[in-house]
C-alpha positions in Angstrom: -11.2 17.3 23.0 -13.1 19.5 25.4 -11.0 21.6 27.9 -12.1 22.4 31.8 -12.6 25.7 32.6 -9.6 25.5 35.6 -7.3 23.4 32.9 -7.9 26.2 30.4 -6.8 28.6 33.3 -3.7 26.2 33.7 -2.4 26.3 30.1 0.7 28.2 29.3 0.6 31.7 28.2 1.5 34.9 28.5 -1.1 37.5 29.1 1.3 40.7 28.9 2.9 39.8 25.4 -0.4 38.8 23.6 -2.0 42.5 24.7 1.5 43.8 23.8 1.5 42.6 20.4 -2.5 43.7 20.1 -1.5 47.2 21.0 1.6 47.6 18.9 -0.9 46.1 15.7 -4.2 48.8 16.7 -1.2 51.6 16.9 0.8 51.3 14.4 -0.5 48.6 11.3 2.9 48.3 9.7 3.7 45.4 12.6 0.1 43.1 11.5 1.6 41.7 8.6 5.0 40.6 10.8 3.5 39.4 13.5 0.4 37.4 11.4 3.2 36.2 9.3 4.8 34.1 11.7 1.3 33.8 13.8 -2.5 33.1 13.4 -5.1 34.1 15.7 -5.7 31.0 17.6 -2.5 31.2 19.1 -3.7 33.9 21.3 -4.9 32.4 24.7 -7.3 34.6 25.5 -10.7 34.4 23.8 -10.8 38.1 23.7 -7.5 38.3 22.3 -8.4 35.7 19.7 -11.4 37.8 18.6 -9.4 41.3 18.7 -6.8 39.5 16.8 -9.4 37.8 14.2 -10.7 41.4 14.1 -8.0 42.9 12.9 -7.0 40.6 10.3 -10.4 41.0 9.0 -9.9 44.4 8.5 -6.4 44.8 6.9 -7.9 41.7 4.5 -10.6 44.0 3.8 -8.5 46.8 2.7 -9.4 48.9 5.5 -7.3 50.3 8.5 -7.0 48.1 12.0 -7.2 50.6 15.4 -9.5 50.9 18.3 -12.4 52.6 16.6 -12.2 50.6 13.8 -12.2 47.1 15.5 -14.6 47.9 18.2 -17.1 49.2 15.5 -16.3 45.3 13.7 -16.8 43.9 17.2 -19.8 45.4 17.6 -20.9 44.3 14.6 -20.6 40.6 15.3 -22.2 41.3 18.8 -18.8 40.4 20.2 -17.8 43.7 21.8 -19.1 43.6 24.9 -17.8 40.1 25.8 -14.5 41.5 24.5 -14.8 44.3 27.5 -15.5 46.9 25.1 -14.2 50.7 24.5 -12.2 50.3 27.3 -10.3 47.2 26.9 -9.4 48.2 23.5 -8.2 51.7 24.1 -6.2 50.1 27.3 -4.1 48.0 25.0 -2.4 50.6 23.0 -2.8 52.7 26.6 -0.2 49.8 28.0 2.1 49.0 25.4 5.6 48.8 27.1 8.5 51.5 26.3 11.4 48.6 24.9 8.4 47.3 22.5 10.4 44.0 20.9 7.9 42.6 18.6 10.3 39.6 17.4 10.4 38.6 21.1 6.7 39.2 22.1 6.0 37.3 18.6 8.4 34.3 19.8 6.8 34.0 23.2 3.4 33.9 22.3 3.9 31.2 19.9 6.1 28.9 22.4 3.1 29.1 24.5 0.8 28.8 21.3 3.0 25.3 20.8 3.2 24.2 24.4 -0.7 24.3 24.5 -0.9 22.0 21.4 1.3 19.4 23.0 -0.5 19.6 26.0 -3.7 19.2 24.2 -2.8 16.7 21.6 -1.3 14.5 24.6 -4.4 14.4 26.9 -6.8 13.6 23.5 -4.4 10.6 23.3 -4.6 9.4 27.0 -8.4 9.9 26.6 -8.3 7.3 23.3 -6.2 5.4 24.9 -8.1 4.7 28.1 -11.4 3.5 25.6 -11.8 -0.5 25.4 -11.5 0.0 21.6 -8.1 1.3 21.3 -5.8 0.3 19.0 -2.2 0.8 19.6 -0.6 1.1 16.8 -3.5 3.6 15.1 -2.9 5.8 18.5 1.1 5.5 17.7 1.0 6.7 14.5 -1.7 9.4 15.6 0.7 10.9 18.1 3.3 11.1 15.7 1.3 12.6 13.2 -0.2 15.1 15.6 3.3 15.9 17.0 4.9 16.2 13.0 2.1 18.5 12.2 3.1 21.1 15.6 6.9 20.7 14.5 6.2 21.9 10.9 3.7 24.7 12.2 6.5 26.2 14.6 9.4 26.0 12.0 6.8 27.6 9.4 9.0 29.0 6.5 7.7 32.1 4.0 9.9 34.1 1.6 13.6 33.2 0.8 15.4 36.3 -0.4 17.2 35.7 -3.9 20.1 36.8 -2.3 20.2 34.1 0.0 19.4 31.2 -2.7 21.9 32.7 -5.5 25.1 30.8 -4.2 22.9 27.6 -3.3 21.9 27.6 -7.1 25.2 28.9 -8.5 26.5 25.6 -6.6 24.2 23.3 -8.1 24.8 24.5 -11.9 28.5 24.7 -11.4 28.5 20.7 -10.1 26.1 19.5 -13.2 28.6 21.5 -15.1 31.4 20.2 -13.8 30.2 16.7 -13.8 28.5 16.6 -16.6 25.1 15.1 -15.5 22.4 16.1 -13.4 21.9 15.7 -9.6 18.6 13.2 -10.2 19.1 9.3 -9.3 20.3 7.5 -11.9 17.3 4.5 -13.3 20.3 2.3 -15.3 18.0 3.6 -18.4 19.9 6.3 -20.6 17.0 7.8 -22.5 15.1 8.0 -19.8 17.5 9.4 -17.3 18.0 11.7 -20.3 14.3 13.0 -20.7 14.3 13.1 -16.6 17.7 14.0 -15.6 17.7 11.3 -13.1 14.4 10.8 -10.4 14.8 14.4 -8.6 14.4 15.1 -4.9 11.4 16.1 -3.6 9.4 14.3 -6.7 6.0 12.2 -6.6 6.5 10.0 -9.9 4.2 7.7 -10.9 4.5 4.6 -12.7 1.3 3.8 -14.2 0.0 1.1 -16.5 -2.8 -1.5 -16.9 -2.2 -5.2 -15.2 0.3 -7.6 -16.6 2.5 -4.7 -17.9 5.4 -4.4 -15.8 4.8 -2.1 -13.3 6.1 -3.9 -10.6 8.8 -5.2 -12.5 10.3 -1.6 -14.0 9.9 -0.8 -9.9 12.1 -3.7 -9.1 14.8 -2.8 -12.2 14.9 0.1 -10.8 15.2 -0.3 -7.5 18.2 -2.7 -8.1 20.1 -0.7 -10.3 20.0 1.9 -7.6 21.1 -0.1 -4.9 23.8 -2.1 -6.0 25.1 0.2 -9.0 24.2 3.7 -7.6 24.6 2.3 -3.7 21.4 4.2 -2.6 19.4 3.9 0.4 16.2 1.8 -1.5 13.0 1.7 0.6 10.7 -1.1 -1.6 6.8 -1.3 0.0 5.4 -4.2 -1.3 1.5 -4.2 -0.2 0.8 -7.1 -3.0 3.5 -9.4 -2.8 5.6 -11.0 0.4 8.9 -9.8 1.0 10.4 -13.3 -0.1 8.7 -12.8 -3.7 9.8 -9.6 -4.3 13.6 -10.4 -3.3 13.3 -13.4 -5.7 12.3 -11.5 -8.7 15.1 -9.0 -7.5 17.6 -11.9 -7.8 16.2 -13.2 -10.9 16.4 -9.6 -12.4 20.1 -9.0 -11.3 21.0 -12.6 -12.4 19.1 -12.7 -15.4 17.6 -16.1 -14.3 14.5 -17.3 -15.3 11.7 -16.5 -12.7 9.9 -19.4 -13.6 13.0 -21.8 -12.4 13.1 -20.3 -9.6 9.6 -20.3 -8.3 8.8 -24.0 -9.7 11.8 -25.5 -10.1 11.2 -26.4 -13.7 13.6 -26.6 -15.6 16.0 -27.0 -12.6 18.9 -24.2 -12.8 21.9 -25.1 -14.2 25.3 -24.8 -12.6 25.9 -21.5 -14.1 22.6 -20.1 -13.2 23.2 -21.1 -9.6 26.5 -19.3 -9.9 24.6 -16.1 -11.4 22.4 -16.3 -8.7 24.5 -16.8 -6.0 26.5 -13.4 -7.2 23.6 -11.6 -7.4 22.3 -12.5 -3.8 25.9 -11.7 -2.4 25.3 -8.0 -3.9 21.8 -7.6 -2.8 22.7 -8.8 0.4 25.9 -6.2 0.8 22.8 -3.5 -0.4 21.2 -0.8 1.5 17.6 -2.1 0.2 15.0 -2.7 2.7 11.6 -4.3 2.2 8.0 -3.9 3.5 5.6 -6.0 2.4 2.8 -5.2 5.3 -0.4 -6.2 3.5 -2.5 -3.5 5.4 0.0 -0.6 5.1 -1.8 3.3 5.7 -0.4 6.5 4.6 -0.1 7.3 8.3 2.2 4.0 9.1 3.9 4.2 5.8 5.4 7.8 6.3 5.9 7.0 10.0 8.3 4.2 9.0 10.0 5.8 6.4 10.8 8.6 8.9 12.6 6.4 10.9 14.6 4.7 8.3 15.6 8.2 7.1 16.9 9.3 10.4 18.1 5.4 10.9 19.8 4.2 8.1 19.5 7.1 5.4 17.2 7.0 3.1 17.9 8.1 -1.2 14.6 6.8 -2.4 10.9 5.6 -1.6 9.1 3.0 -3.8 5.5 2.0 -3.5 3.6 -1.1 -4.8 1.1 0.0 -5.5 -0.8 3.4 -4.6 -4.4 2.5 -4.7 -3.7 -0.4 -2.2 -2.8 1.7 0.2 -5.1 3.0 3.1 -6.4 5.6 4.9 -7.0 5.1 8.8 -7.9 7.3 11.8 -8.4 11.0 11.8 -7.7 11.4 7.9 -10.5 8.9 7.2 -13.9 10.4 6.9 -17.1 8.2 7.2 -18.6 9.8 4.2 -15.1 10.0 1.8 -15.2 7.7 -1.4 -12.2 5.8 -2.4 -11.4 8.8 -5.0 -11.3 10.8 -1.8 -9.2 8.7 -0.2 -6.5 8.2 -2.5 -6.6 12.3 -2.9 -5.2 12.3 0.8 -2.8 9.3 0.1 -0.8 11.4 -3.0 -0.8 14.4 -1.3 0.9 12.6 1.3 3.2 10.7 -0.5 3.9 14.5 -2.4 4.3 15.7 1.2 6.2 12.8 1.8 9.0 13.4 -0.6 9.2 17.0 0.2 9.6 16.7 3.7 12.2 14.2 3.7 14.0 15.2 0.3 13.9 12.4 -1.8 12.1 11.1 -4.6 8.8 9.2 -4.2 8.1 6.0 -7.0 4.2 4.9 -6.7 2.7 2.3 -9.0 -0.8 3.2 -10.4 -3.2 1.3 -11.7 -4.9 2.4 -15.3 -8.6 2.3 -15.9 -9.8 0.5 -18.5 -10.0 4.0 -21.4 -6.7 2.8 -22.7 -8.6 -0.5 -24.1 -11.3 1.3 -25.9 -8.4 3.7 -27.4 -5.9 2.9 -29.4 -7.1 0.5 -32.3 -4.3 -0.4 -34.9 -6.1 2.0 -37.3 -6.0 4.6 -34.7 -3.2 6.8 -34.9 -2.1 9.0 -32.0 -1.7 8.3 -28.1 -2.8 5.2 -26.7 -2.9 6.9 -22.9 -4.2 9.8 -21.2 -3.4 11.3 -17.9 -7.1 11.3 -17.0 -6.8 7.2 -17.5 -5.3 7.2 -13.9 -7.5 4.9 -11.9 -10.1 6.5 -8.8 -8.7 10.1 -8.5 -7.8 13.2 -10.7 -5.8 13.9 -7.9 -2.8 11.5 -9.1 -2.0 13.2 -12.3 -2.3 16.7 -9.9 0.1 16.5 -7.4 2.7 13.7 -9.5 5.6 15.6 -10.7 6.6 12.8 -13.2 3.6 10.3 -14.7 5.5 7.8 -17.0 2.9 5.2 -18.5 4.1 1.6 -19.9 2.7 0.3 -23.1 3.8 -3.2 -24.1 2.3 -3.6 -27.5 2.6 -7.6 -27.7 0.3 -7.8 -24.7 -2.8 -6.1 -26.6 -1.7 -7.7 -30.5 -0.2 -10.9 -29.9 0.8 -10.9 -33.7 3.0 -8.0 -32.9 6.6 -7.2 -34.8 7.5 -5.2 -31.5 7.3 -8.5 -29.3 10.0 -7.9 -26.3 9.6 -4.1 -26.6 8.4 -1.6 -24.5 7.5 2.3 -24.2 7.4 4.1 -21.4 5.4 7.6 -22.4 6.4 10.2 -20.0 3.3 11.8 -20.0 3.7 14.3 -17.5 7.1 16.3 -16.1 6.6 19.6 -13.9 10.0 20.1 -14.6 11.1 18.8 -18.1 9.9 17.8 -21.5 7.4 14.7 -22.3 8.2 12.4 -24.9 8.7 8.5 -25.2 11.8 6.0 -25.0 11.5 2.2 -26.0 13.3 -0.3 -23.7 13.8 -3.7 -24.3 11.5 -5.9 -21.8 13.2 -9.9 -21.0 9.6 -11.5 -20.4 11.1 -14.2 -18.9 13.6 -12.9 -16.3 10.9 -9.9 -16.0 13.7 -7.3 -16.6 13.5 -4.2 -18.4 16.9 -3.6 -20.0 18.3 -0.5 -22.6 17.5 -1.8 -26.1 21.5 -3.0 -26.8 21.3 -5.2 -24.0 18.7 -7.2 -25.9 20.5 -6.8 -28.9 23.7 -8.3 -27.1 21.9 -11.0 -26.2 
């Protein structure tokens, strides 16, 4: 928003630490790359202080030494040196640099300020939205949250970690997997695939991806179960395709191992033992931490807003989403000229961002385009899937750290010998190998289970 000259006058700052910091940089260039480590050069008030600042990041970029000749010869250059004050304002801020110079301080004053400004800021461009006729409320909500994350994460900014400072941290970790004999990921309830994975891993993005009628939404709900009621995690299920009451009914009929189809018509009617399964599998879902959003418009905006607030609420172990190319982008991240493969580029890099910033994994169903189809012919041998078969945006296989693809070959050859089977391909893993597991797939209680379970039953 545009700023009055006597507001801009108001803002705070402080004039002596910005030209302190300038002159300690043009005297001695060892301090540029601490003090442009933990600041840039728009959080320098003054527009002369920006441009000195600007100017001497320039140079030190450019190989070449920052001081009061060189930066007034750049200045003058770019026709700036005059408005700057010129020779003389230069050579005055290394003329004035205090005795006690304390860089660390000057550096943490100037960005306070730097931060203070960008509240104030950010605030009045939300009063001024807010007094149009066309406001919405809940877009300017989530837009002030958004606005205030984004200052947070700029003032606790975080560079290097020593080694010496992550040794014990890591040492730690090895010697509990050692100890216990697993890894530190989130169990699924699937062996091989907890094997291949070591568990879903904080800070992940997987994917889940498959064409329709595959099970997408159903190895989402297994999992998401299992998790809840076996692991006792904190589940966070966004359902933007199904109500909340449907997706809780397939969770019951996947935990009871009822059919879905007797539940949802009524035929056949459930027998008595049924309605015993089912009423101990609603008693455990209802003891569950497992929480359910089934907002039909969802945005990446509202969907990491609420997801904040059931981390800092309730706790939070894992994220689940139904599925990614549903979701939408509103407000300041939507551009009138963006295509919907731009769009869902900013919706995984949030969801990425998502799972980093709150230290959890991430689950996103994906739709595949139709390449798998036109691939894969009985005479064909070799892959059926490819990681550029993930629908609207390259950007999916990019930032996912895990892309797992489900192939259910009695939905392509009804003739099939592998009817009730399924592979998941792990296709992608940042961290680990790829490969394929097989798991047995209940059609009619929609449950994915390990293949003995099928052959129990």
């Amino acid at each position: 928003m545009s700023i009055t000259l006597d507001l801009k006058k108001a803002l705070p700052h402080d004039e002596i630490a910005e030209k302190a910091l300038l002159g300690a940089m043009l005297l001695d260039n060892r301090y540029i790359n601490q003090v442009f480590s933990e600041l840039s050069s728009e959080d320098f008030f003054r527009d002369t202080h920006n441009l000195i600042a600007s100017a001497v990041l320039h140079l030190t970029d450019s190989n070449s030494t920052a001081d009061i000749i060189t930066v007034a010869s750049y200045l003058e250059k770019n026709k700036e040196l005059k408005f700057v004050g010129g020779h003389a304002f230069i050579t005055s801020l290394v003329d004035d640099i205090p005795e006690n110079l304390d860089i660390k301080e000057y550096i943490k004053i100037v960005k306070d300020r730097s931060m203070l400004r960008k509240i104030i800021i950010t605030s009045m461009g939300i009063i001024q939205k807010g007094v149009e006729p066309s406001a919405d409320t809940v877009s300017l909500l989530n837009e002030i949250q958004e606005d205030i994350i984004k200052i947070s994460e700029d003032r606790i900014k975080k560079g290097f970690y020593a080694t010496a400072d992550l040794i014990p941290e890591a040492m730690e970790l090895i010697e509990n997997i050692q100890q216990g004999g697993e890894s530190q990921g989130l169990k699924t309830g699937f062996y091989e695939l907890d094997d291949i994975t070591s568990g879903f891993q904080n800070g992940d993005l997987i994917v889940v991806a498959a064409r329709p009628s595959m099970g997408k939404t159903a190895l989402a709900l297994n999992i998401a179960v299992h998790m809840a009621i076996k692991e006792e995690k904190s589940v966070a299920f966004y359902s933007i395709e199904m109500s909340r009451l449907q997706v809780l009914m397939r969770m019951m009929a996947i935990h009871a191992k009822v059919s879905m189809s007797s539940i949802r018509t009524g035929k056949p009617h459930l027998t008595n033992k049924e309605w015993h399964d089912l009423e101990l599998a609603s008693a455990e879902l209802q003891k569950a931490k497992l929480f359910i959003d089934d907002s039909a418009s969802l945005s990446i905006v509202e969907m990491k807003a609420r997801a904040r607030k059931l981390k800092a609420e309730r706790k939070l172990d894992i994220v689940f989403v139904d599925y990614l190319q549903l979701i939408k982008v509103t407000g300041e991240n939507l551009r009138r000229n963006d295509n919907r493969a731009q769009e869902v580029t900013i919706i995984t890099a949030a969801l990425k961002e998502l799972a980093k910033e709150l230290q959890i994994p991430v689950v996103a169903m994906a739709q595949l385009n139709r390449s798998p189809e036109t691939r894969g012919s009985k005479r064909e041998k070799g892959p059926r899937y490819q990681l550029s078969d993930l629908k609207e945006s390259g950007s999916i296989e990019q930032d996912a750290d895990v892309v797992i693809f489900i192939h259910r070959d009695d939905q392509f050859d009804k003739d099939s010998e592998r009817k009730g089977e399924a592979d998941l391909i792990i296709a992608k893993q940042r961290n680990g190998p790829t490969g394929k597991i097989v798991l047995a797939f209940l059609d009619k209680f929609t449950k994915f289970a390990n293949m003995e379970f099928r052959e129990r039953e």
